[in-house]
N, C-alpha and C positions, 0 to 999 in steps of 0.2 A: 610798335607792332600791332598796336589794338586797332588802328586805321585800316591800316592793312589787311588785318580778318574780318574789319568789318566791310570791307570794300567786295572780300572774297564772299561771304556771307549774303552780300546783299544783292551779288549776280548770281547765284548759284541755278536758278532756277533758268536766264537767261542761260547759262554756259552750257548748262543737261540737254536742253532744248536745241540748241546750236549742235553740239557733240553729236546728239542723237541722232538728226534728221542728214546730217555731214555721212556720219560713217554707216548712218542705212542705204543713202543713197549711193553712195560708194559700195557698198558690201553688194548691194543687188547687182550692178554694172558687172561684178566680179563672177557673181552665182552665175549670171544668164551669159555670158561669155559662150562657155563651155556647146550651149546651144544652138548660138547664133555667129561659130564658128566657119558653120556649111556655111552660108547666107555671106558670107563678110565679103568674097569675090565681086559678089554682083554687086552687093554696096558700095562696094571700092568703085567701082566703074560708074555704079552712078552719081560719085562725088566728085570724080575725075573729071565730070562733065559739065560742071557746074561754074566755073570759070572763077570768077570772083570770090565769091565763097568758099569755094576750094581753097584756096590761096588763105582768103581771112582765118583759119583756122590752122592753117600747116597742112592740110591733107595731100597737097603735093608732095608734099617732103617725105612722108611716113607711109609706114606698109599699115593698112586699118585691117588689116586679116587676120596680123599677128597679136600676137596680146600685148605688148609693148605699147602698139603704136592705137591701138584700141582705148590701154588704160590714158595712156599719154592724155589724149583728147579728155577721153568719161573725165580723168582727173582735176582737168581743166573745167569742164563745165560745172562740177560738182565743189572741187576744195579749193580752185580757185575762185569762183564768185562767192561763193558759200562762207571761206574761210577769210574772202574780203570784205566781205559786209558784215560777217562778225565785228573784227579788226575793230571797219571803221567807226562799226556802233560803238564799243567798247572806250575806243579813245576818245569817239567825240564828246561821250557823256561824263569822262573820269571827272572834269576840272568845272564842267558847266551845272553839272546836277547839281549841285552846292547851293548855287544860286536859284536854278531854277525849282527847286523842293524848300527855296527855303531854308537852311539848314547851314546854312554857310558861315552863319551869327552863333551861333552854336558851336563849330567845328573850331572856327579861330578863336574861340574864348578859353580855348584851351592851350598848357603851356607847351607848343610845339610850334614853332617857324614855319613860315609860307613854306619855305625850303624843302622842306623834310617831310610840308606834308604832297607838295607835288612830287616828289622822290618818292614815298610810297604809294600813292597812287597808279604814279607808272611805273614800278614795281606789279601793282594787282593786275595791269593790263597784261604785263609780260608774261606773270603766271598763269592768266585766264587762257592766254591762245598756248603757249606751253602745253597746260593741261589736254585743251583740245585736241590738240597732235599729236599729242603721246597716247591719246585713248583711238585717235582714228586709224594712226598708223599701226599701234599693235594689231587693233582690230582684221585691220585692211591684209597686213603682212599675211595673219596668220592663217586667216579663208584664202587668199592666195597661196598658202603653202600647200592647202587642202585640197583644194580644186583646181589648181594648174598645174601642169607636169613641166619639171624645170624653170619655174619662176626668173627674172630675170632681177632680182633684189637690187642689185649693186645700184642699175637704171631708175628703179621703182624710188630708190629710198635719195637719190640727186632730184628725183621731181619733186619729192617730199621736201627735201631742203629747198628747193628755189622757193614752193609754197608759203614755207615757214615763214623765210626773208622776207617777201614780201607781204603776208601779212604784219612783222613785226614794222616794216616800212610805212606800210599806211595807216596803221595804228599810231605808230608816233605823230605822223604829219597831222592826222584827226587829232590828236592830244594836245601839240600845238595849236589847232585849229581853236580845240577848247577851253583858252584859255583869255578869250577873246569875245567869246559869248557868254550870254546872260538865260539863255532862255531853252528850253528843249531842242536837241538839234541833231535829232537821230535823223529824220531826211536827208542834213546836208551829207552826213556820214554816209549813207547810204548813197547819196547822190555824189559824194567824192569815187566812192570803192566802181559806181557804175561808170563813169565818166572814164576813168583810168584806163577800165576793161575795152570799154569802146576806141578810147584812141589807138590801142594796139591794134585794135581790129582794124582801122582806117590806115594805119600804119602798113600792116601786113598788104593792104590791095594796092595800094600804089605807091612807086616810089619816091614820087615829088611828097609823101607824107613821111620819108623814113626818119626825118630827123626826128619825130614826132614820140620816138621809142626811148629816148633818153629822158622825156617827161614822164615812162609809163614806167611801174615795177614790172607788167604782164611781159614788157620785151623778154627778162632775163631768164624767165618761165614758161617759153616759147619752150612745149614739149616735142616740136620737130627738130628744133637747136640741140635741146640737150640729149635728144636719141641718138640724133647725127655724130654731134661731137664730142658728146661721153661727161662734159662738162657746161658749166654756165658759161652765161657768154659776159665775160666780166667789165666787157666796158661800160656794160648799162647797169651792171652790180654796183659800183663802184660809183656812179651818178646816184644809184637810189640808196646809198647806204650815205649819202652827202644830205640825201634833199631829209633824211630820218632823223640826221643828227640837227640838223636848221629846226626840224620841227620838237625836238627836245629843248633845244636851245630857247628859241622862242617862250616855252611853257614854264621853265624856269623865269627867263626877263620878265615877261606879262604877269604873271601871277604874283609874285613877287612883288609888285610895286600897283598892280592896280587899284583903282578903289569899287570894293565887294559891294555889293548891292547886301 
């Protein structure tokens, strides 16, 4: 367990910083609502008009006037890229920082198994986006309980889960990823979480790209899907809760047997 805390111990400052700028961004989207309530008609209209774009985000699908389909979006541009590029930093550094700090000669000279120490490691990932989401969504809930009249909770808190999933999804696949590299690898993390986000987007405009959504978590997080139909749309659930376990899988095989620098 001493891995463990020190793994928590040594993002801490990463996670406050992530936490913080996540659920300010979010919380303001919530405050200024309330104002930019009048104003959402005409916005609507003007997004209606946009053809492509319209579509790349769902705003055909969803009323943007009402606060559902308002947060639906804000949520998406804020705790899903936000809480994806977390993720992916998070995983891609667990298994390669070892290496790349150096420290790796150090860590295995201790009596504890490749095993056990990739099992707590991705353990401290799991708690890292955990903790995140339990501080954004209280946060989130309870100014929403404050400033919108008849909150839509049941809605608000299936968007928060598809979020979670998918961040816990491309965290593992970056964790696998990490177990492969030698060297700092927050870009590719970063450029994994943006790459995802885009293929939905490519996905959502034309349908010669819809297969395209079973390689993306952002499919099953499609906030026009889950407002429509109350639920996730589980056949892309189900592919990404496949591609999370390949990528645990992996980090176990590779680590396990490679040779550390």
């Amino acid at each position: 367990m001493t891995l463990l805390f020190h793994e928590l111990r040594k993002n801490r400052i990463s996670l406050l910083i992530w936490t913080a700028a996540i659920t300010f961004m979010l919380g303001v989207t919530i405050v200024i609502f309330p104002e930019m309530a009048g104003q959402m008609g005409e916005m609507e209209n003007m997004f209606a008009e946009m053809g492509a774009f319209t579509e790349a985000f769902g705003m055909d699908r969803i009323n943007f006037g009402e606060f559902i389909g308002y947060f639906g979006i804000e949520c998406g541009n804020v705790l899903g890229m936000g809480g994806a590029f977390f993720a992916a930093v998070v995983g891609i550094t667990a298994l390669s920082s070892e290496e790349s700090h150096n420290t790796a000669e150090f860590l295995l000279s201790h009596p504890i198994s490749r095993a056990k120490i990739v099992g707590l490691k991705l353990l401290s990932v799991i708690l890292q986006i955990v903790i995140l989401n339990l501080i954004v969504i209280g946060i989130v809930v309870l100014l929403t309980a404050v400033i919108i009249d008849n909150p839509p909770f049941k809605t608000m808190l299936l968007i928060f889960l598809a979020y979670f999933i998918l961040q816990l999804q491309i965290a593992f696949i970056c964790f696998g990823a990490s177990a492969f590299i030698k060297s700092n690898a927050i870009g590719l993390g970063i450029g994994v979480g943006f790459m995802l986000y885009m293929t939905n987007i490519l996905s959502n405009i034309t349908d010669d790209l819809k297969p395209l959504k079973y390689l993306t978590p952002f499919a099953y997080t499609d906030s026009a899907d889950i407002i429509t139909n109350n639920h996730l749309t589980y056949k892309y659930l189900f592919v990404g809760i496949a591609f999370a376990v390949i990528g645990v899988a992996l980090a176990f095989i590779k680590y396990t047997k490679k040779d550390i620098a």
